[in-house]
Biopython code that builds the backbone (N, CA, C, O; Angstrom):
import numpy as np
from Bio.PDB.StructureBuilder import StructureBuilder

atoms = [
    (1, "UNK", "N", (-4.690, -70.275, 64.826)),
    (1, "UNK", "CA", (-3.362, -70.635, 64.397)),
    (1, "UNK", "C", (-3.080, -69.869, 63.108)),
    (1, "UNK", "O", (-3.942, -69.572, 62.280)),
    (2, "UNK", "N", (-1.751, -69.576, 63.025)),
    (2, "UNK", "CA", (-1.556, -68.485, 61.592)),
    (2, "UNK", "C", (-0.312, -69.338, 60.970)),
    (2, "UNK", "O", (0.622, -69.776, 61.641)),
    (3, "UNK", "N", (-0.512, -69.530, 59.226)),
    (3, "UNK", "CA", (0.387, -69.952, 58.667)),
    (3, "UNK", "C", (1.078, -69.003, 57.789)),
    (3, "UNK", "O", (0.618, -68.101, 57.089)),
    (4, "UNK", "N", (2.385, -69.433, 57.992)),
    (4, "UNK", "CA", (3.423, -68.302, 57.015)),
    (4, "UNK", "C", (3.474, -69.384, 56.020)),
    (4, "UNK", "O", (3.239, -70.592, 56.007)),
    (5, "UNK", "N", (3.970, -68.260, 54.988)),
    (5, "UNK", "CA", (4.677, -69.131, 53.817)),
    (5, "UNK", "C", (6.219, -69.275, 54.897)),
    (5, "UNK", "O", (6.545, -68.585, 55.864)),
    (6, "UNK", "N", (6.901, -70.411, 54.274)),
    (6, "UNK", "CA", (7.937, -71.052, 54.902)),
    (6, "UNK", "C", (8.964, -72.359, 53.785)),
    (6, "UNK", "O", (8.760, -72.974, 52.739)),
    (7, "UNK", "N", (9.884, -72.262, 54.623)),
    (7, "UNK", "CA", (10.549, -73.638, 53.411)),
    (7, "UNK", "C", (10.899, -74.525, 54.500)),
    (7, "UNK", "O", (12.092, -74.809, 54.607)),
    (8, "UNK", "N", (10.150, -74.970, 55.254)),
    (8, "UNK", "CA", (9.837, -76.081, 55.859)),
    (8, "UNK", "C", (9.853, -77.044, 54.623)),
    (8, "UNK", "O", (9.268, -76.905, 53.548)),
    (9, "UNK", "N", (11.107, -78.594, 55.277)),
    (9, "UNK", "CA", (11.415, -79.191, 54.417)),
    (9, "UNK", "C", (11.482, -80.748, 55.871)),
    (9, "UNK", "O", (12.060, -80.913, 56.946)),
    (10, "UNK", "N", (10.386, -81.652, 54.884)),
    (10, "UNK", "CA", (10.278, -83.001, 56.150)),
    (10, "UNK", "C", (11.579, -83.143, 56.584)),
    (10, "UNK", "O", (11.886, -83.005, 57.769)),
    (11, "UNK", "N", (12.301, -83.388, 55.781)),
    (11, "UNK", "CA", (13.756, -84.060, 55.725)),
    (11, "UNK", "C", (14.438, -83.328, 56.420)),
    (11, "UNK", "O", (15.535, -83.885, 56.415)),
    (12, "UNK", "N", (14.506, -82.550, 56.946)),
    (12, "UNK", "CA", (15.021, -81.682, 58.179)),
    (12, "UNK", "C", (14.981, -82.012, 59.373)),
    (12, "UNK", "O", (13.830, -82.270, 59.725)),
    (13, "UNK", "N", (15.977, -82.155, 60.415)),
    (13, "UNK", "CA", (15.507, -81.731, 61.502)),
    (13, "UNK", "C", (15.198, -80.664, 61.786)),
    (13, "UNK", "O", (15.763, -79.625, 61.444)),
    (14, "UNK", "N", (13.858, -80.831, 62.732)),
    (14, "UNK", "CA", (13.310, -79.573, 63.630)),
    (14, "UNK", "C", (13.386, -79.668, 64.736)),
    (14, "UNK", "O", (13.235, -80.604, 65.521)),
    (15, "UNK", "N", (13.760, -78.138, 64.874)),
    (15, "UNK", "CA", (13.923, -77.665, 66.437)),
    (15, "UNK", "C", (12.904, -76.616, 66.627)),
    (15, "UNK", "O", (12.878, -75.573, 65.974)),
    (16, "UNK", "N", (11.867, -77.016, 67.771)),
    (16, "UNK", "CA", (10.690, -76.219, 67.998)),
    (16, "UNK", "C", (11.001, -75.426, 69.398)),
    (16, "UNK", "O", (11.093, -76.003, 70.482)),
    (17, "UNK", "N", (11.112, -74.373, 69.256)),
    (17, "UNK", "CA", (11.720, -73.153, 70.796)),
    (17, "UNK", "C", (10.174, -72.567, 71.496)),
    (17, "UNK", "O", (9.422, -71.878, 70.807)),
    (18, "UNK", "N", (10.018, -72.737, 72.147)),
    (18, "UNK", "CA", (9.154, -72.129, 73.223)),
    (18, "UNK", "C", (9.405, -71.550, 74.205)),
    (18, "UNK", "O", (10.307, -72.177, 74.760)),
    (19, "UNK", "N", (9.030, -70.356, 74.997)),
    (19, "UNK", "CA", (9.421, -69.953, 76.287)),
    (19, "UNK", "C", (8.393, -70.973, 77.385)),
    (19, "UNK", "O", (7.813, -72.045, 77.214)),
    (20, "UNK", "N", (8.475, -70.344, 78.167)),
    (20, "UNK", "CA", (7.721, -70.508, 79.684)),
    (20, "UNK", "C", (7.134, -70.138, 80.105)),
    (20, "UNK", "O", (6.633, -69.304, 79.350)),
    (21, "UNK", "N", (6.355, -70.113, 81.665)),
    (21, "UNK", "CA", (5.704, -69.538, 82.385)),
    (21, "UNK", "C", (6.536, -67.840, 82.436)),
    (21, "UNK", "O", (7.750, -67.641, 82.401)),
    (22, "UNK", "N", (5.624, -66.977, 82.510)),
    (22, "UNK", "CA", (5.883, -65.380, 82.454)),
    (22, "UNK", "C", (7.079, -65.014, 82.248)),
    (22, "UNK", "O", (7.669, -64.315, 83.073)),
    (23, "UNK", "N", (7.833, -65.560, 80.731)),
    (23, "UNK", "CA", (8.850, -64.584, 79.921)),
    (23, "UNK", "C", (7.867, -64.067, 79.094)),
    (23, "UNK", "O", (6.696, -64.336, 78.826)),
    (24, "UNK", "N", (9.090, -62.851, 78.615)),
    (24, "UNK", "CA", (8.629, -61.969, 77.638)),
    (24, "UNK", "C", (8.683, -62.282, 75.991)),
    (24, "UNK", "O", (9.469, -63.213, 75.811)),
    (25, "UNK", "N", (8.153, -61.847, 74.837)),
    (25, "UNK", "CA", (8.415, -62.076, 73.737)),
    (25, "UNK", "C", (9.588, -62.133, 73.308)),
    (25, "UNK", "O", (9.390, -62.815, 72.303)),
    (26, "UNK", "N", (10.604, -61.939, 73.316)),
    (26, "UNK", "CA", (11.744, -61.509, 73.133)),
    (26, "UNK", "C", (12.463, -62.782, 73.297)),
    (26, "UNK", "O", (13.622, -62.974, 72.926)),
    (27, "UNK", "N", (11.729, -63.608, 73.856)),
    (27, "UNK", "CA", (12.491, -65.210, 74.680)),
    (27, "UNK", "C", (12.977, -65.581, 73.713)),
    (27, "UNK", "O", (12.392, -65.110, 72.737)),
    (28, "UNK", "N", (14.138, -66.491, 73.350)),
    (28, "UNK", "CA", (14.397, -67.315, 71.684)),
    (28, "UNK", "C", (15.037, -66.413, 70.200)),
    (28, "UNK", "O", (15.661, -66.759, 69.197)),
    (29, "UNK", "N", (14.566, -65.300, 70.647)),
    (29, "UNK", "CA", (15.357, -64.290, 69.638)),
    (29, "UNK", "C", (16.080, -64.587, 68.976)),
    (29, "UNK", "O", (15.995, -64.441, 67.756)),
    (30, "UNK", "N", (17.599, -65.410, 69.946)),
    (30, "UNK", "CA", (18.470, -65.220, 69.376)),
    (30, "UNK", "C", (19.131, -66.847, 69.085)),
    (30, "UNK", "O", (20.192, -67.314, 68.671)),
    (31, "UNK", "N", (17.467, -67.496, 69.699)),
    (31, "UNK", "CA", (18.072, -69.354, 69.474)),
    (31, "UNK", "C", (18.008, -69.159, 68.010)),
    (31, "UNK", "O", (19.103, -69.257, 67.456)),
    (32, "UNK", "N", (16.988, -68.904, 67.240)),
    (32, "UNK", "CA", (16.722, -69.603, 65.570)),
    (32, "UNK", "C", (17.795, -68.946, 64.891)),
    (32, "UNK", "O", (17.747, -69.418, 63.755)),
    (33, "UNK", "N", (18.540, -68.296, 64.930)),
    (33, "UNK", "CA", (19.516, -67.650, 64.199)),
    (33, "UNK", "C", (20.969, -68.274, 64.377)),
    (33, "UNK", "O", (21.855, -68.323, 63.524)),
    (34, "UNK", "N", (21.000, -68.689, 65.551)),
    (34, "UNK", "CA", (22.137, -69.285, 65.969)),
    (34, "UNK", "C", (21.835, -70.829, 65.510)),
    (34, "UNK", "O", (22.761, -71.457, 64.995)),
    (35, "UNK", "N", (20.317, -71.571, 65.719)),
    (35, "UNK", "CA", (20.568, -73.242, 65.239)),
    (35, "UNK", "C", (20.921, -73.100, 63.475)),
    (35, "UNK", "O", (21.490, -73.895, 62.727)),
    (36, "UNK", "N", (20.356, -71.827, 63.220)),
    (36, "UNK", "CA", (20.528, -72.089, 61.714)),
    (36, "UNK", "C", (22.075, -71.575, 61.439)),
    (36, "UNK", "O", (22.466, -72.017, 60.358)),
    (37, "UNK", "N", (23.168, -70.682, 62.183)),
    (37, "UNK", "CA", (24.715, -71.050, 61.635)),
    (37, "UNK", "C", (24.829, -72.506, 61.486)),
    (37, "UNK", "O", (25.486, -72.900, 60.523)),
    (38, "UNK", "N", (24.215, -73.517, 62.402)),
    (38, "UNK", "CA", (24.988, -74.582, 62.845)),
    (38, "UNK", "C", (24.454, -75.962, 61.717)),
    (38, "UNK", "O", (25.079, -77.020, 61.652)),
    (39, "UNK", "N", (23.708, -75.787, 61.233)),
    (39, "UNK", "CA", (23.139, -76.497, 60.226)),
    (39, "UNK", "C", (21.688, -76.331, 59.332)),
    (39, "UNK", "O", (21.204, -75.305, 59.811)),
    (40, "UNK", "N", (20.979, -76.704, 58.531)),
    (40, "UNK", "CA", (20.449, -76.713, 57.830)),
    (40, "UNK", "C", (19.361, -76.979, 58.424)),
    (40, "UNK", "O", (19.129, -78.174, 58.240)),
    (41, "UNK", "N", (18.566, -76.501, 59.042)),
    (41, "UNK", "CA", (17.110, -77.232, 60.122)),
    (41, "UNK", "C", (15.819, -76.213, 59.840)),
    (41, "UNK", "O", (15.897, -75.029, 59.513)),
    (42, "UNK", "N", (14.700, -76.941, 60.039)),
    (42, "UNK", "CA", (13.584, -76.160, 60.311)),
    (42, "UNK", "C", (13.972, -75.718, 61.843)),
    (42, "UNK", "O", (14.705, -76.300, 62.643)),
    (43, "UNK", "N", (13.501, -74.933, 61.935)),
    (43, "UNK", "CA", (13.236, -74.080, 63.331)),
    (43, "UNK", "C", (12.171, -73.021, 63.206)),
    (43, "UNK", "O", (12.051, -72.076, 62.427)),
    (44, "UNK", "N", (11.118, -73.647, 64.631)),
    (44, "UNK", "CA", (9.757, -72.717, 64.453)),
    (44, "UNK", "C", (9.838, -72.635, 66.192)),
    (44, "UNK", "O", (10.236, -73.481, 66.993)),
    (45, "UNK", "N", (9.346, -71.398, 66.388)),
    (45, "UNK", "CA", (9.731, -70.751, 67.171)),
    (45, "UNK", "C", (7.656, -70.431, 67.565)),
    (45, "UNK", "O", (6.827, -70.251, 66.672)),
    (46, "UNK", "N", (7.323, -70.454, 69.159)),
    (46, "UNK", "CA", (6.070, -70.286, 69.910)),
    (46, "UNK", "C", (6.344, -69.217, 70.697)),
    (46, "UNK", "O", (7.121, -69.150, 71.649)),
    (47, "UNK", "N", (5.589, -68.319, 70.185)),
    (47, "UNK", "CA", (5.670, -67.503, 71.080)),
    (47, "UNK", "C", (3.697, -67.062, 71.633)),
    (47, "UNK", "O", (2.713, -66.925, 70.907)),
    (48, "UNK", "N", (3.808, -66.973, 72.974)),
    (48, "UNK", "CA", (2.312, -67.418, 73.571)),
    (48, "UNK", "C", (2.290, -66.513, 74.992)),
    (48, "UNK", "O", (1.730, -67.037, 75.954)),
    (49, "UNK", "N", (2.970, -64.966, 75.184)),
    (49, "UNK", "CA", (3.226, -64.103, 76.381)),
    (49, "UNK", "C", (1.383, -64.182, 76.700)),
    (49, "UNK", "O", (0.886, -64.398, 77.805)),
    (50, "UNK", "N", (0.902, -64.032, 75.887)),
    (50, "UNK", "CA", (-1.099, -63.933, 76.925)),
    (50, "UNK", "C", (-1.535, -65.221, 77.390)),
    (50, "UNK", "O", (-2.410, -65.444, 78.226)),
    (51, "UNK", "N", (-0.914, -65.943, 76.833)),
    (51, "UNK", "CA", (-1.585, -67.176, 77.914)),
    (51, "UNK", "C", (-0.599, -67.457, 78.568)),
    (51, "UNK", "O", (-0.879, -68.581, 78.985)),
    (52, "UNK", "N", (0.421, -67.192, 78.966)),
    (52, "UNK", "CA", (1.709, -67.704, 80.114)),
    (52, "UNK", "C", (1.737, -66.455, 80.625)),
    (52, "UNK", "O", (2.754, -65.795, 80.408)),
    (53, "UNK", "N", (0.620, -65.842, 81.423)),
    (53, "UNK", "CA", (0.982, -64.320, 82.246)),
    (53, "UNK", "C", (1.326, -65.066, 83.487)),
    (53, "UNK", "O", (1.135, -66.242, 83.797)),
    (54, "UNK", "N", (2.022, -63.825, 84.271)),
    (54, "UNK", "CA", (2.408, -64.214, 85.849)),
    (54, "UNK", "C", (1.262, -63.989, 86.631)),
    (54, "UNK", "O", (1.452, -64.081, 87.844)),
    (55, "UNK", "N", (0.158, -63.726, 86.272)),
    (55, "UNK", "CA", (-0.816, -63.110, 87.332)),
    (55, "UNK", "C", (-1.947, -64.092, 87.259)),
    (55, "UNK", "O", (-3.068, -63.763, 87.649)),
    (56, "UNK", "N", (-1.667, -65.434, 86.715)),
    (56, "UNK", "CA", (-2.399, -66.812, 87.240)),
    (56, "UNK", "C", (-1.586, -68.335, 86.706)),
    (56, "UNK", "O", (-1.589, -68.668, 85.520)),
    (57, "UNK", "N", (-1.104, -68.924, 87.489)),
    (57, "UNK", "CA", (0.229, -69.959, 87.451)),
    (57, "UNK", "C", (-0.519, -70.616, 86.756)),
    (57, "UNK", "O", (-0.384, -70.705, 85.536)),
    (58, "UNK", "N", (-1.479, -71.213, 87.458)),
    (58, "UNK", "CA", (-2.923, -72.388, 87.292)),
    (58, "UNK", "C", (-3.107, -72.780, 86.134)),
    (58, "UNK", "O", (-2.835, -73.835, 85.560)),
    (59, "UNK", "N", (-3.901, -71.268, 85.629)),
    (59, "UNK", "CA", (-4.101, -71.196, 84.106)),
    (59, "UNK", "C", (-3.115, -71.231, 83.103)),
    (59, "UNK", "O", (-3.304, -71.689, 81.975)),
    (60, "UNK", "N", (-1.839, -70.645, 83.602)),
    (60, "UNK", "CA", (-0.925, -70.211, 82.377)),
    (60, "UNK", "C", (-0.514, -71.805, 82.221)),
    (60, "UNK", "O", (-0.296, -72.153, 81.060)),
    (61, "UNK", "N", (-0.394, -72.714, 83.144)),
    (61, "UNK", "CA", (-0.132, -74.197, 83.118)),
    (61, "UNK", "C", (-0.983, -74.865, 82.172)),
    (61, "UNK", "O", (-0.496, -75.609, 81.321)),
    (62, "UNK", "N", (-2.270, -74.646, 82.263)),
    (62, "UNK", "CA", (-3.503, -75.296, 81.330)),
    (62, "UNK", "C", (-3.120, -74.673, 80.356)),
    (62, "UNK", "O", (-3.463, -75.342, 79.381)),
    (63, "UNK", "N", (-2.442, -73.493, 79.928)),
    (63, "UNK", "CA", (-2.917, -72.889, 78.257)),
    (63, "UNK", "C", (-1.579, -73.805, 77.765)),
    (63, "UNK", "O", (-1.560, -74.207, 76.602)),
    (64, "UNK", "N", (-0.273, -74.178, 78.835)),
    (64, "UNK", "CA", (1.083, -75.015, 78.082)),
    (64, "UNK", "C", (0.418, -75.828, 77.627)),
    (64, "UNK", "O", (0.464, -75.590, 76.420)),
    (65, "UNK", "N", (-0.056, -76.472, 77.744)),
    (65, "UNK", "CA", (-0.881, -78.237, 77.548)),
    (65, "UNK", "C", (-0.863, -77.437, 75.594)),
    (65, "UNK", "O", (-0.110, -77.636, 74.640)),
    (66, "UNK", "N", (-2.292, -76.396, 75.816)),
    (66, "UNK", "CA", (-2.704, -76.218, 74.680)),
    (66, "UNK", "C", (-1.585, -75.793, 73.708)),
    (66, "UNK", "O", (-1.496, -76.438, 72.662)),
    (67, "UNK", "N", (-0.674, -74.729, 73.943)),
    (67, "UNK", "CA", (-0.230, -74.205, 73.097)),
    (67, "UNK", "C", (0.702, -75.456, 72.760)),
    (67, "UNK", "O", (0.830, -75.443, 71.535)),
    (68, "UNK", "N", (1.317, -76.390, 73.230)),
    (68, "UNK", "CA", (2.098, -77.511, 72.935)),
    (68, "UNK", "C", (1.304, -78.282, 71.778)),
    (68, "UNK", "O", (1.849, -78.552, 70.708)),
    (69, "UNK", "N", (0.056, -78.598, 72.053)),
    (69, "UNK", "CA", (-0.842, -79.177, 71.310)),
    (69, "UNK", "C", (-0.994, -78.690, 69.584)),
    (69, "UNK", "O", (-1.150, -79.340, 68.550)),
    (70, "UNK", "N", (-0.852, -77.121, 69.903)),
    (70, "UNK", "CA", (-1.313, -76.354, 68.344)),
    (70, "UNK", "C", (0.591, -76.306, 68.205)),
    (70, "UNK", "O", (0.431, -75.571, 67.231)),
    (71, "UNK", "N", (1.533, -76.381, 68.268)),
    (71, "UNK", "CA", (2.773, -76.446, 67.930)),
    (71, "UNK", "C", (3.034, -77.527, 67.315)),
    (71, "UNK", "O", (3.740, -77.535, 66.307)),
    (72, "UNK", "N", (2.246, -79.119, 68.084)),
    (72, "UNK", "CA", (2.543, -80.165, 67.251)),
    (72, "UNK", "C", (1.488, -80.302, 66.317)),
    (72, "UNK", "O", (1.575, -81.445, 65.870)),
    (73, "UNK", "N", (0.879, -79.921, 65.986)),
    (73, "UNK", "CA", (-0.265, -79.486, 64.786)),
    (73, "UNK", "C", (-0.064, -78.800, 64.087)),
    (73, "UNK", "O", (-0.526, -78.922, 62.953)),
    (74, "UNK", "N", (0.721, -77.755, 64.441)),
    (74, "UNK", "CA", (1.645, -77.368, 63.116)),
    (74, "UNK", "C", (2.729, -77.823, 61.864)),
    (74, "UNK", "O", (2.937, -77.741, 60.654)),
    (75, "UNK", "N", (3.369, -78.502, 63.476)),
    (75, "UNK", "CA", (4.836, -79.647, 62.954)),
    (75, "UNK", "C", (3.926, -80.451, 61.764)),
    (75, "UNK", "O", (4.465, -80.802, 60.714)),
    (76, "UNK", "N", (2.599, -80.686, 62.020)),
    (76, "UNK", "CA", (2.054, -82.539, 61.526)),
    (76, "UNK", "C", (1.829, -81.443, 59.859)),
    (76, "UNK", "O", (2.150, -81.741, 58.708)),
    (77, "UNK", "N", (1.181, -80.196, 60.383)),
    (77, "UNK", "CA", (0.488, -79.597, 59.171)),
    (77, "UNK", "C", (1.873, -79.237, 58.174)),
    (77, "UNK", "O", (1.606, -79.320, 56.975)),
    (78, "UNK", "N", (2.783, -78.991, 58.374)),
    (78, "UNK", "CA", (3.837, -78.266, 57.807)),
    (78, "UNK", "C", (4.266, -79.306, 57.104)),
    (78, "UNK", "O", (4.836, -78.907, 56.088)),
    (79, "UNK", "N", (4.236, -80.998, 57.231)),
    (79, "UNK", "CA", (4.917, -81.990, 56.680)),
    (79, "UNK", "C", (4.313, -82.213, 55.888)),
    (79, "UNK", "O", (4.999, -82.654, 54.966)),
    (80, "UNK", "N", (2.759, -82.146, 55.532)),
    (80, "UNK", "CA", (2.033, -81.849, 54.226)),
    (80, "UNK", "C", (1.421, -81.121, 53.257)),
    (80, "UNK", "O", (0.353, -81.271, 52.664)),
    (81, "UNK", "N", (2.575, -80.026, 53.178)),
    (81, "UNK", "CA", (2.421, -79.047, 52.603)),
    (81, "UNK", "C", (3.416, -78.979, 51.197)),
    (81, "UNK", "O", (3.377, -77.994, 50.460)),
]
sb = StructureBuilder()
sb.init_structure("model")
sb.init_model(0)
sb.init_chain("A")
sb.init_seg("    ")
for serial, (resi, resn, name, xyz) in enumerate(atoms, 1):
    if name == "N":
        sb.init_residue(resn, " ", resi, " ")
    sb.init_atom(name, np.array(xyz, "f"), 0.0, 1.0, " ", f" {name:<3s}", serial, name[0])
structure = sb.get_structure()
């Protein structure tokens, strides 16, 4: 897991963007820019193209579990910082 510096603020709502099964990086681009015209929010953005490949469903299903897991472990880590 990699931490940025950030101004992650509790008192915010957050909006956490993830793609899916076999999109590309590029997925969400253009969500965090647009929630932030609309108000004042954390927004953290997953991006995870090697474990959601198209060339095993199975697995790329087992790595969602995980990568969901280290996203809300971030959320928990970011509120005590």
């Amino acid at each position: 897991m990699y931490y940025f510096p950030s101004s992650f603020d509790p008192s915010r709502r957050t909006f956490v963007i993830m793609h899916g099964f076999a999109v590309d990086e590029t997925f969400g681009a253009s969500y965090a820019p647009a929630l932030l015209e609309r108000g004042d929010f954390n927004v953290l953005t997953v991006n995870w193209p090697t474990l959601a490949k198209w060339t095993n469903y199975f697995v790329a299903a087992q790595n969602s579990v995980r990568v969901g897991d280290y996203a809300g472990e971030l959320v928990r880590t970011q509120q005590f910082l």
